[in-house]
C-alpha positions in Angstrom: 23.5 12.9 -7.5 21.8 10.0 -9.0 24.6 7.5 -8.2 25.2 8.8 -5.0 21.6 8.3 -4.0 21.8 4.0 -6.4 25.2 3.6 -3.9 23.5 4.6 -0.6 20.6 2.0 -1.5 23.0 -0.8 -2.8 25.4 -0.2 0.4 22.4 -0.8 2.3 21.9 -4.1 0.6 25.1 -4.9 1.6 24.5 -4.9 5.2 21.3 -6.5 4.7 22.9 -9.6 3.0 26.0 -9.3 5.9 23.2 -9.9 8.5 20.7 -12.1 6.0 19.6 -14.7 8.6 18.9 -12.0 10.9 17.5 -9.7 9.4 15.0 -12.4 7.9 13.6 -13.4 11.4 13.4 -9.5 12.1 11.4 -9.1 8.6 9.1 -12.1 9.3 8.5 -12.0 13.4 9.2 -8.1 13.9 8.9 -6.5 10.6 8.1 -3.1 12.5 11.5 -2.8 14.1 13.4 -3.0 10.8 10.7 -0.5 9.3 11.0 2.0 12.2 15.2 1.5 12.5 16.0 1.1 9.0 13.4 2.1 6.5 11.9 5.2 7.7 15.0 7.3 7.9 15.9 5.9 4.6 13.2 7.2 3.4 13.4 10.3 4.8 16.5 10.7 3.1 14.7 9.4 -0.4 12.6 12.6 0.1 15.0 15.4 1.0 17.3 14.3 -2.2 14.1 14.7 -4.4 12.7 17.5 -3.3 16.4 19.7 -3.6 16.3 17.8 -6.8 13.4 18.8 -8.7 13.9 21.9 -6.5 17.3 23.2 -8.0 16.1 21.4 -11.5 12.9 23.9 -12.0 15.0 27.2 -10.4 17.3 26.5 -12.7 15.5 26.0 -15.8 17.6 23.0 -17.0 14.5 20.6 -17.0 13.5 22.0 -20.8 17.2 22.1 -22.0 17.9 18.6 -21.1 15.2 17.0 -22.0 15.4 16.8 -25.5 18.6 15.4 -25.1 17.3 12.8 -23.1 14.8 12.2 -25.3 17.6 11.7 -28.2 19.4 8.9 -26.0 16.1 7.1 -25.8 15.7 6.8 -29.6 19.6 5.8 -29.9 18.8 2.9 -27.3 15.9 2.1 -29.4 18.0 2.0 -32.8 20.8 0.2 -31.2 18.1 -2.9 -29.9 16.9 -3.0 -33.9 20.3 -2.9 -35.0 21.0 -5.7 -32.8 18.3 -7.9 -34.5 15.3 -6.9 -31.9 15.8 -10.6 -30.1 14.2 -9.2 -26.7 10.8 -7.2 -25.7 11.8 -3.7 -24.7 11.1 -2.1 -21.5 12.0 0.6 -19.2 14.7 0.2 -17.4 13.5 1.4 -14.0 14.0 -1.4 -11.4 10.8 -3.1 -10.5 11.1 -2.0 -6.8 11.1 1.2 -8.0 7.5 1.1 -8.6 3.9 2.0 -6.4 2.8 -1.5 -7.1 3.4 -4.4 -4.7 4.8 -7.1 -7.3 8.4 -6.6 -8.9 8.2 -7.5 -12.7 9.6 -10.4 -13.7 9.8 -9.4 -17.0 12.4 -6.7 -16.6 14.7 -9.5 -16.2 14.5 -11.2 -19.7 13.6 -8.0 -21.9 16.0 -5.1 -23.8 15.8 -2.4 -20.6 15.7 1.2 -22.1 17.3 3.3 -19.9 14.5 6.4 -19.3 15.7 9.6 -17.1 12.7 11.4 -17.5 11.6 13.2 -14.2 11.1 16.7 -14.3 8.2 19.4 -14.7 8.8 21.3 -17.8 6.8 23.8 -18.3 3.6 25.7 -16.9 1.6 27.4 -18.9 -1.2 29.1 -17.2 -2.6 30.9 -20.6 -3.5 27.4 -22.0 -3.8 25.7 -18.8 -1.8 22.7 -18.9 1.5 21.7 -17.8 3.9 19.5 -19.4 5.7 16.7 -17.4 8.4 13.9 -18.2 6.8 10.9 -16.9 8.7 10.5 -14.3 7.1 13.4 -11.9 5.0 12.4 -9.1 2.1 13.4 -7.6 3.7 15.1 -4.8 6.2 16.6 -6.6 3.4 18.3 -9.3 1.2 19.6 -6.2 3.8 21.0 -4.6 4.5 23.6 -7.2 1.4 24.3 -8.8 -0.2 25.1 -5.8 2.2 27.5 -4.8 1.3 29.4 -7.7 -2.1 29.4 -7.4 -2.7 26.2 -9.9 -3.4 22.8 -9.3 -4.7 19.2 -11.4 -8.3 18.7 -11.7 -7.5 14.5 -10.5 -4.6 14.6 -8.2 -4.1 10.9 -7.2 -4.2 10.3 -3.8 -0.1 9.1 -3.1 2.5 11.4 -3.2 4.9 9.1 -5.0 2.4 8.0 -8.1 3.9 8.9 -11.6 2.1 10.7 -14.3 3.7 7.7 -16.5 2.0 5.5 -14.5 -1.4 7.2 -14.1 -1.2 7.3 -17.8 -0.5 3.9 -18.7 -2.1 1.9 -16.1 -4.9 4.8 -14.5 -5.3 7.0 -11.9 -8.3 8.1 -10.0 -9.0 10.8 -7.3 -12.5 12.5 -5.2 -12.8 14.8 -7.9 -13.4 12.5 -10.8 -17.2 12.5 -10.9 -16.7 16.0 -12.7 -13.2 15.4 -14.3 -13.3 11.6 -15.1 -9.9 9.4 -14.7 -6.5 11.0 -14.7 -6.1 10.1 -18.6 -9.4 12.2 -19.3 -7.1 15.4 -17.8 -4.3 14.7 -20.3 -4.4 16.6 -23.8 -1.1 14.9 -25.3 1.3 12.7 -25.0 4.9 12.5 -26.8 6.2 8.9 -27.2 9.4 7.1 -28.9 7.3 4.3 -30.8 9.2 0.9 -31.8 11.0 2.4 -34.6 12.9 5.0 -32.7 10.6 8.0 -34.1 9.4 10.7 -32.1 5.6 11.3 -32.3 3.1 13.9 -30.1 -0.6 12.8 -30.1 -3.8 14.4 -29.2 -7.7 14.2 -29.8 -6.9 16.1 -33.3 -3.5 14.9 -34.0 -2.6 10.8 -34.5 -6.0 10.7 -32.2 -6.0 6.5 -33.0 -2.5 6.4 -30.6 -4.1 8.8 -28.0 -7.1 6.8 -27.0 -5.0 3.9 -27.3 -2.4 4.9 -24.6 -4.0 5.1 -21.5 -3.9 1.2 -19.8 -1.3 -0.2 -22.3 1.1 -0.7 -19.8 3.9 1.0 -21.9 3.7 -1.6 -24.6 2.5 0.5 -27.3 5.7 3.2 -26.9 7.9 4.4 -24.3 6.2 8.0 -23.2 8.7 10.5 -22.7 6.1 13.8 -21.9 2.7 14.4 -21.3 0.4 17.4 -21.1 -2.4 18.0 -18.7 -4.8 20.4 -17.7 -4.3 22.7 -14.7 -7.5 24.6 -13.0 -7.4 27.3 -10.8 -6.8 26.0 -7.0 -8.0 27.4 -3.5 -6.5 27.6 -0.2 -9.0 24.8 1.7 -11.3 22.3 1.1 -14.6 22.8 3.1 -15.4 19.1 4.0 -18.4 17.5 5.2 -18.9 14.3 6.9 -22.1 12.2 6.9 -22.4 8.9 8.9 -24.8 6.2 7.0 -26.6 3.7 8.6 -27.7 0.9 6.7 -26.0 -0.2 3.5 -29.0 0.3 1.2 -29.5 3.8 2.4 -25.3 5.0 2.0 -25.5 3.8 -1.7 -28.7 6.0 -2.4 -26.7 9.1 -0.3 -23.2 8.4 -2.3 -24.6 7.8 -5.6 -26.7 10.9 -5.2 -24.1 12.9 -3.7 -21.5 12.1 -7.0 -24.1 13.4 -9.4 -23.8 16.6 -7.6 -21.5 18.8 -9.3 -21.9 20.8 -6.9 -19.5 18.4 -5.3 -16.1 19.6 -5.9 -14.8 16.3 -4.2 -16.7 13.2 -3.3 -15.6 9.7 -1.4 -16.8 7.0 0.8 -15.1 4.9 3.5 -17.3 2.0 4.5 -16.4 0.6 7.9 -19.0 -2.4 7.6 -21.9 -3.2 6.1 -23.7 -0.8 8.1 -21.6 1.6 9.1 -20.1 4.4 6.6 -19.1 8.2 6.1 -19.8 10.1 2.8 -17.4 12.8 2.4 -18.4 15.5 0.3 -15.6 18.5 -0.1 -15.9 22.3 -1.9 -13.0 24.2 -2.8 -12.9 27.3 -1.2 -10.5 30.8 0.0 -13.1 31.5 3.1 -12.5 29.1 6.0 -14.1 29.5 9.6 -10.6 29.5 11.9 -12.1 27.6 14.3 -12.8 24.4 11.9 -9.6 24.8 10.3 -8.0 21.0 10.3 -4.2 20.5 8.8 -4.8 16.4 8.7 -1.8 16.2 6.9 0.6 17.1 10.0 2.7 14.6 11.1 1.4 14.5 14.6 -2.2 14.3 13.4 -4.0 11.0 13.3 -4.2 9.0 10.0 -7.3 9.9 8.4 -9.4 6.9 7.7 -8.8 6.9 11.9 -9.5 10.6 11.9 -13.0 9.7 9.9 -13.7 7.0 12.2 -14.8 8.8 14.9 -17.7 10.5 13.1 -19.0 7.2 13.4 -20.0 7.8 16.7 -21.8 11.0 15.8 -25.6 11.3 14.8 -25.2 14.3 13.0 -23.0 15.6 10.0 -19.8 17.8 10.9 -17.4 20.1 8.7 -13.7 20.8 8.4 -11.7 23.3 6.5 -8.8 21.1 5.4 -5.7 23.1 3.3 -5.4 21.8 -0.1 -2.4 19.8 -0.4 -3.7 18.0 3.2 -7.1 17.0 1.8 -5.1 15.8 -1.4 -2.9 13.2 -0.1 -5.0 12.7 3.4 -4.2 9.1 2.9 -0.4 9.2 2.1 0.8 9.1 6.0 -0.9 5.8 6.7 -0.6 4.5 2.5 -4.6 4.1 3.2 -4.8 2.0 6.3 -1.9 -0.8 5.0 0.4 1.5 7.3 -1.2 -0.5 10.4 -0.3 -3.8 9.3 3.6 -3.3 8.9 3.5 -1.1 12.6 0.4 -1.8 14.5 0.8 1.4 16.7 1.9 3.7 13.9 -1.7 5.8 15.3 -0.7 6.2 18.3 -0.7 9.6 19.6 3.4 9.1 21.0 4.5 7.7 18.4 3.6 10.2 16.1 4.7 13.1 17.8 8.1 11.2 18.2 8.2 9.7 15.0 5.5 10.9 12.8 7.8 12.6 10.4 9.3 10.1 9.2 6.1 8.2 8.2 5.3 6.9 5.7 8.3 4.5 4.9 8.6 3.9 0.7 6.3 1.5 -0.5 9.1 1.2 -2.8 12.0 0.2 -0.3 9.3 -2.4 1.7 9.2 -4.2 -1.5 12.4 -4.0 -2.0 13.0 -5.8 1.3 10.4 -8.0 2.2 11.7 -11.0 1.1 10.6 -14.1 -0.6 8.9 -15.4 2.8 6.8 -12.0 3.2 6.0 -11.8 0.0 4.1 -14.9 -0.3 2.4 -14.8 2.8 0.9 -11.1 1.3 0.2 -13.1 -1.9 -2.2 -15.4 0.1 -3.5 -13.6 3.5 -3.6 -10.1 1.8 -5.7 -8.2 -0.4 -4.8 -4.9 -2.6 -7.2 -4.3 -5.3 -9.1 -1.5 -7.3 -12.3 -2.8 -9.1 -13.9 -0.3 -11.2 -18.1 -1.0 -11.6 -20.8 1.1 -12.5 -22.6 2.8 -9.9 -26.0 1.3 -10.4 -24.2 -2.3 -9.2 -23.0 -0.5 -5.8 -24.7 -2.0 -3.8 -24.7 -5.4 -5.0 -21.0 -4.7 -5.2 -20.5 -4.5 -1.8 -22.4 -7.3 -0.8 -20.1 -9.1 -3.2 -17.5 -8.1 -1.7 -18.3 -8.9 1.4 -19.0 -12.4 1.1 -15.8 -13.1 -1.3 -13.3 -11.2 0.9 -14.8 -9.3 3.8 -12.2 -6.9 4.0 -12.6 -3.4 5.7 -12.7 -0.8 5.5 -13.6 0.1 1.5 -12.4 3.1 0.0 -14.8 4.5 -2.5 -14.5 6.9 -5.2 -16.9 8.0 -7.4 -16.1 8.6 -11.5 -17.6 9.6 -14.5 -16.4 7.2 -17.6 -16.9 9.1 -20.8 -17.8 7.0 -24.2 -14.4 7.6 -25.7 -12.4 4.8 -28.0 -9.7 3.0 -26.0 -9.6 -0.4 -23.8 -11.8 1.6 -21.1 -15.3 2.6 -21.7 -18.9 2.3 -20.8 -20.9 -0.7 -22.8 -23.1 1.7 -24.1 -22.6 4.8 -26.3 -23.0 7.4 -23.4 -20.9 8.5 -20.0 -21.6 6.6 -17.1 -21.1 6.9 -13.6 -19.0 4.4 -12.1 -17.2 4.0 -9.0 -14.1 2.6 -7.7 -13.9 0.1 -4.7 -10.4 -0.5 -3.2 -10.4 -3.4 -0.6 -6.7 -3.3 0.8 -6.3 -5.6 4.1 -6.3 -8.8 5.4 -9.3 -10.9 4.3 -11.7 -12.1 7.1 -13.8 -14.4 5.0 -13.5 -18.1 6.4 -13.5 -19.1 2.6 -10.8 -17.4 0.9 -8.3 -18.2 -1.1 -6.1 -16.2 -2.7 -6.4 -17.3 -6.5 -10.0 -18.9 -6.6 -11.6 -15.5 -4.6 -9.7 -13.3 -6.6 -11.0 -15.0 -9.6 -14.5 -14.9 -8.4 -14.5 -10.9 -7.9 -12.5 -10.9 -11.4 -16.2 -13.2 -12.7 -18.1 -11.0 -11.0 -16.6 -7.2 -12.2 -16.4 -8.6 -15.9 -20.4 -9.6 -15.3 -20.7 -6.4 -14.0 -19.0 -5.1 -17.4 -16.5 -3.2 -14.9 -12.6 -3.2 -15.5 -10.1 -4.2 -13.1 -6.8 -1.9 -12.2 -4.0 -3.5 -13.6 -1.0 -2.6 -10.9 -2.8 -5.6 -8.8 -3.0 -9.1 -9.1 -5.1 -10.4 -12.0 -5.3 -14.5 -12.1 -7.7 -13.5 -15.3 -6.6 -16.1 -18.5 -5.5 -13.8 -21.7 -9.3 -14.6 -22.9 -10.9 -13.2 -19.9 -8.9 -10.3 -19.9 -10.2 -9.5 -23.5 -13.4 -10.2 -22.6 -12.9 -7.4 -19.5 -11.5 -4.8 -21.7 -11.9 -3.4 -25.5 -8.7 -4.8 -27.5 -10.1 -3.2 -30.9 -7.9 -0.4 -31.2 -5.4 -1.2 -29.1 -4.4 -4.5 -31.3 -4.7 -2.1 -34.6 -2.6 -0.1 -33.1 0.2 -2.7 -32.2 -0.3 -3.7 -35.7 0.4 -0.8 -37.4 2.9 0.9 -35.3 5.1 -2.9 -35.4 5.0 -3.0 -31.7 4.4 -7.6 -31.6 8.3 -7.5 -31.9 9.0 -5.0 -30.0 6.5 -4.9 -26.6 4.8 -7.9 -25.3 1.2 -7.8 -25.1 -0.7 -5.7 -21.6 -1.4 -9.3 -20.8 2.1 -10.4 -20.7 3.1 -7.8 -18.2 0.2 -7.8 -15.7 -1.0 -11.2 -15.8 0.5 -13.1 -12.6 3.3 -15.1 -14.3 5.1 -12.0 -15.2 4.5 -10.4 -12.2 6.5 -13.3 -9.6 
């Protein structure tokens, strides 16, 4: 089914080199008509192959009984590559396009890809509470079974197609991780083919040097081929209240209080301007009153950061029931608020009823054909970034922020960073609460520039002793980067596992010159 689904996509290509000039004016000057004509029903059919897929995989069983086999013909690849004098880095061999983030590696061009089929759930265990997962299973794909059974993740990134592999390696944060922490604090194990073709399993009691050192290596320590995470009980509906802030000063105090809550099942912030925000504060629940009942994730329902919006224009708090899956990836239909920049009417109530279901198109097939031309006009009048800082800077943050990029709204998330060995941590010896702020948009600041503001907010986060998320652009040097992030284990790690041959450096694959 695999090759059917690779021929569709490179038939496509086809047409789209037939009709190149063409279809580059329509991609520069009219990008919405090829999204709405070509890409959405492509991706509609990306989603109903995946779903009978992992469907018909887990009915069947055959996830388990494959997989070690699969996992075999990864450690062949990786004995063949040494036997062939280890010339090249290795890599995965998943096409770049493949991936949630907006750049296509250029790495995967020059390095040994390692071919890596890995993308079913294989097991749920509800007496030890975890599940086990190839890395290739998404976020939608993980929801959508565990809660039918009454289970779900304590941090279920917000996008349905975000991999565990990739929420592992680079991170993954949701509402819920004031209590629960980043998506690497919800794993306990991880199975990886290391440089030598061996098959190890790590956890906080077994090889617990390689476990710390896995999440944000960028797969450059070992190629994972399963992880483990924990599973909690889950509830129909979250009960979600909204409170407008006025006053910048005053929604810090309100968030930052409302994230030490644990009370607080959920907790986020969408900050419309520097005066204007909502706190959302959510409670799982199996009681809902009917007439507050809101499914926000139908397809005729408005995207939600439009959907908060109007609460702006209330004085008072309000509260929705919202079903679980809904509240969990509220912000898949409109990919945050980027949706509105590639179709500018995408909200509007006739198009969604008419075309609603179809939305969102693959972030994966927009890369995949937006062209040199789009691409570098993103690069330099666009903004996608996660900066992670410590909620007692919040406020000086997002006056940062402001005047750097001015780019609205600001998606907040609230997380607790436990004192734990690994290139992430608190500067001190105890948990703190930090929070992340995603700008994604088009910058309004007369000043900016691409590379210098980007640098400054980089300055600024490392001052800050916050981290950057590595699927965005970093214009950090390799000295900066270090300085960002703890390379203690991580580079005794690389050294005893003989991965300098074998992987390049974290650096080498995020920094911007492997990345274009």
């Amino acid at each position: 089914m695999d090759s059917v689904l690779y021929l569709a996509v490179v038939l496509f290509l086809v047409l789209l080199w037939v009709r190149r000039k063409g279809v580059e004016y329509l991609l520069i000057h009219h990008r919405w008509v090829f999204v709405c004509l070509f890409l959405l029903p492509l991706s509609v059919v990306f989603d109903i192959y995946y779903s009978l897929r992992a469907w018909l995989v887990f009915k069947q069983c055959s996830a388990p009984k494959q997989h070690d086999q699969r996992v075999r013909d990864i450690q062949r690849q990786v004995c063949e590559w040494k036997k062939r004098g280890s010339k090249t880095y290795m890599c995965t061999g998943r096409p770049g396009w493949l991936t949630i983030s907006l750049r296509v590696g250029k790495y995967k061009k020059t390095h040994k890809n390692i071919m890596i089929n890995l993308m079913d759930i294989l097991e749920v265990d509800t007496k030890r509470q975890v599940v086990r997962v190839e890395p290739l299973v998404n976020m939608g794909q993980v929801t959508a079974l565990l809660n039918s059974i009454g289970w779900t993740l304590p941090v279920v990134p917000e996008l349905d197609d975000l991999t565990v592999g990739g929420l592992i390696m680079g991170t993954g944060i949701e509402s819920s991780s004031h209590i629960y922490g980043l998506f690497q604090h919800t794993c306990t194990a991880y199975e990886l083919v290391l440089a030598d073709g061996s098959l190890v399993r790590c956890t906080e009691e077994e090889n617990s040097d390689l476990f710390y050192a896995v999440p944000w290596s960028c797969g450059t320590l070992g190629f994972l081929v399963a992880a483990e995470i924990k599973i909690i009980p889950a509830r129909k509906y979250v009960r979600l209240q909204y409170q407008k802030v006025y006053g910048l000063k005053k929604f810090c105090e309100t968030f930052s209080r409302e994230s030490q809550n644990k009370d607080n099942h959920f907790v986020e912030g969408l900050v419309y301007s520097q005066d204007e925000a909502v706190v959302m504060t959510g409670v799982l629940t199996n009681e809902a009153e009917p007439d507050k009942i809101n499914g926000i994730g139908y397809y005729y329902k408005p995207w939600f950061f439009k959907h908060v919006e109007k609460y702006m224009q209330q004085n008072h708090s309000a509260v929705e029931y919202i079903p679980l899956r809904h509240y969990y990836h509220r912000h898949t239909r409109s990919i945050f608020w980027e949706l509105q920049d590639i179709i500018p009417f995408g909200n509007n109530p006739v198009f969604r009823y008419i075309f609603g279901w179809m939305v969102p198109p693959k972030i994966s097939l927009l890369k995949l054909t937006q062209g040199e031309t789009i691409r570098k006009m993103y690069e330099q009048h666009h903004v996608v970034q996660d900066m992670l800082v410590p909620m007692k800077s919040l406020e000086k943050s997002i006056r940062f922020f402001h005047d750097e990029i001015n780019v609205y709204p600001l998606w907040l998330c609230p997380f607790n960073l436990p004192s734990l060995p690994g290139m992430v941590h608190p500067k001190g010896d105890e948990a703190e609460l930090f929070v992340d702020i995603g700008a994604y948009g088009e910058p309004k600041a007369k000043q900016f520039e691409a590379k210098a503001s980007t640098r400054q907010l980089e300055q600024f986060v490392r001052n800050l002793h916050g981290f950057q998320m590595l699927y965005a652009d970093s214009y950090m040097t390799r000295e900066e980067f270090w300085e960002m992030f703890d390379g203690s284990l991580y580079h005794k790690l690389r050294d005893q596992l003989s991965c300098k041959d074998a992987f390049p450096q974290v650096y080498d694959k995020i920094c911007k010159a492997a990345r274009h």
